[in-house]
C-alpha positions as CSV (number, residue, x, y, z in Angstrom):
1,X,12.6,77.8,-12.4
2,X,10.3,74.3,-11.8
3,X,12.9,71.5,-11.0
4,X,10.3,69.4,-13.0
5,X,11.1,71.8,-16.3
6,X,13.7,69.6,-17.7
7,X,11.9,66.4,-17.3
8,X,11.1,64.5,-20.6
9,X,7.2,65.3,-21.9
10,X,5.0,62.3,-22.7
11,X,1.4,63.4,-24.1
12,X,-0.4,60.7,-21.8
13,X,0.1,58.0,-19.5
14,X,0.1,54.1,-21.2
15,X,-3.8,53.2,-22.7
16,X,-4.7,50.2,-20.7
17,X,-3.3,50.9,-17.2
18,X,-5.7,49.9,-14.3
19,X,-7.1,51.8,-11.9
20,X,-10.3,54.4,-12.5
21,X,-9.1,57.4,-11.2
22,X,-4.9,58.9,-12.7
23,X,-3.2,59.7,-9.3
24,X,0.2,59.9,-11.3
25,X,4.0,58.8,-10.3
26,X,3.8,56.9,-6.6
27,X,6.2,56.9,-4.0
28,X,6.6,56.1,-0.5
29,X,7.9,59.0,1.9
30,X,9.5,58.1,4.8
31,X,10.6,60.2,8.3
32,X,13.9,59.6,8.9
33,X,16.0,60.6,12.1
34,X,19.1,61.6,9.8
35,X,18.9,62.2,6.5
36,X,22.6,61.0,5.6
37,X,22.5,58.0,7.3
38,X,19.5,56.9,5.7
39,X,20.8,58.3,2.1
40,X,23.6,55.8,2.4
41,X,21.9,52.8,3.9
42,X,19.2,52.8,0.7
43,X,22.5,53.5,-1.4
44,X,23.6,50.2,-0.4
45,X,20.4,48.9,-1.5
46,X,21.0,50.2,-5.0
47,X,18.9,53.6,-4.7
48,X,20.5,56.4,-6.6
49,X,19.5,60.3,-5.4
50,X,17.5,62.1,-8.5
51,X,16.0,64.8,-6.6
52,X,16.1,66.8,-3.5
53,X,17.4,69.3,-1.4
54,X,19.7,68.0,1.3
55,X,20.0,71.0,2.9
56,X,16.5,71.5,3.7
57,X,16.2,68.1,4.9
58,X,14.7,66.2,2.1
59,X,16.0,63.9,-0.7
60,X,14.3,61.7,-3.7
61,X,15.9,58.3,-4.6
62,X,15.6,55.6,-7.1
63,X,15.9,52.6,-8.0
64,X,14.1,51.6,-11.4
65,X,10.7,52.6,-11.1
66,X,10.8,52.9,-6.8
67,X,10.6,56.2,-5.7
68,X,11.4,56.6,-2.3
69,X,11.2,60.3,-0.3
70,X,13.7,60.7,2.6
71,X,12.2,63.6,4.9
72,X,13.7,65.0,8.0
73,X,11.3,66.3,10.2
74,X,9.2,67.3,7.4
75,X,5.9,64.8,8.0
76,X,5.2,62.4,11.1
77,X,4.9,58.8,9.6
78,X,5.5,57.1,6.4
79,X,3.1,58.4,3.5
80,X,1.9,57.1,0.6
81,X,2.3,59.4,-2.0
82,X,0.9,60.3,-5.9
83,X,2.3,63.2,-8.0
84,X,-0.5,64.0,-10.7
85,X,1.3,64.5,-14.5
86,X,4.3,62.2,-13.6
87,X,4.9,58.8,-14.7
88,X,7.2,56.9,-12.7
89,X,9.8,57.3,-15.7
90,X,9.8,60.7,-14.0
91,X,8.2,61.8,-17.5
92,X,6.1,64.9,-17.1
93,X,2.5,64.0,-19.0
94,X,1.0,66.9,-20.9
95,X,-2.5,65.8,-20.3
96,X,-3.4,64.5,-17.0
97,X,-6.1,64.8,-14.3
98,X,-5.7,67.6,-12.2
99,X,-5.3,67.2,-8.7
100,X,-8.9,69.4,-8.1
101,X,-10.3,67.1,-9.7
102,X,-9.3,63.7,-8.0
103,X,-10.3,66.0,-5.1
104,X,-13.6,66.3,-6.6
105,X,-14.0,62.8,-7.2
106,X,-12.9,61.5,-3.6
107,X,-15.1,64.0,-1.9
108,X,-17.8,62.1,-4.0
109,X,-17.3,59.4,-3.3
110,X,-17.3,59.8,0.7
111,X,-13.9,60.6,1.7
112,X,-13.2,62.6,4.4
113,X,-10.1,65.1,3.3
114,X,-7.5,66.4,5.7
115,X,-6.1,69.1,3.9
116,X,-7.7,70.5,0.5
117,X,-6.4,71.9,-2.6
118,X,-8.0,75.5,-3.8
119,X,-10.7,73.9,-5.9
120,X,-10.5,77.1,-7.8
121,X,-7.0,77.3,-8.0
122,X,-4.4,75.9,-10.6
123,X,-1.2,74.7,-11.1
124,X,0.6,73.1,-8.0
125,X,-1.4,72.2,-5.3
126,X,-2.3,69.3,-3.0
127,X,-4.4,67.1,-0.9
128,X,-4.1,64.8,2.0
129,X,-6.4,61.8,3.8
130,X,-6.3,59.0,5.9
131,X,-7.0,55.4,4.7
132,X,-8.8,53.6,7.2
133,X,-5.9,52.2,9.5
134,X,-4.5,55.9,10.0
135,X,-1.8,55.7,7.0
136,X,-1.5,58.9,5.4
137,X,-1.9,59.8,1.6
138,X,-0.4,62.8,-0.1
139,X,-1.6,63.4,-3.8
140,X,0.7,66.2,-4.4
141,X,0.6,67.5,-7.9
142,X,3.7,69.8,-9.1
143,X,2.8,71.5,-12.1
């Protein structure tokens, strides 16, 4: 079973947002030396774990609409991240831009891709590039 299965449905995101391509829900993911000392110092900040497996070294806070990712020794730096068909209610959107297609769109648009989705695949997949300091970007869509 998708953990994402019992997350409220919305048919779209808001009509009016900015922005000209739908990346979905962001959050900031973060490499952390121990996972339950950094659990409890964003606790103290008022973050609340919604999602996550702690004992595979990774955890999902919030507070309001901040998302924050807590991953130990899962990625090498701190990460932007988009999840494609989630709001940052943490509502599942029926209709949404598919992450092969923002790849799509980047690639044509010039941007050099680090790791690819199966443009002919479907379903969950991802992609990964580099903004122009070095600062990775994970669009990492989950259903």
């Amino acid at each position: 079973m998708n953990p994402f299965d019992d997350l409220p449905v919305v048919d779209s995101v808001p009509a009016g947002m900015p922005g000209t391509i739908e990346l979905g829900a962001f959050s900031v993911s973060l490499d952390v030396a121990d996972l339950d000392a950094s659990r409890a110092f964003y606790e103290k900040l008022g973050f609340e774990v919604t999602g996550g497996a702690a004992d595979q070294g990774w955890l999902i806070l919030k507070n309001g609409e901040t998302t924050l990712g807590l991953f130990h020794g899962m990625i090498e730096k701190p990460t932007l991240t988009f999840n494609p068909g989630l709001t940052g209610q943490m509502q599942r959107v029926r209709s949404f831009t598919d992450v092969r297609e923002i790849q799509s769109r980047l690639e044509d648009a010039g941007l050099e891709l680090v790791e690819r989705a199966d443009p002919t695949g479907t379903g969950p997949a991802h992609l990964v590039l580099h903004d122009p300091d070095g600062n990775p970007i994970l669009i990492d869509q989950f259903f």
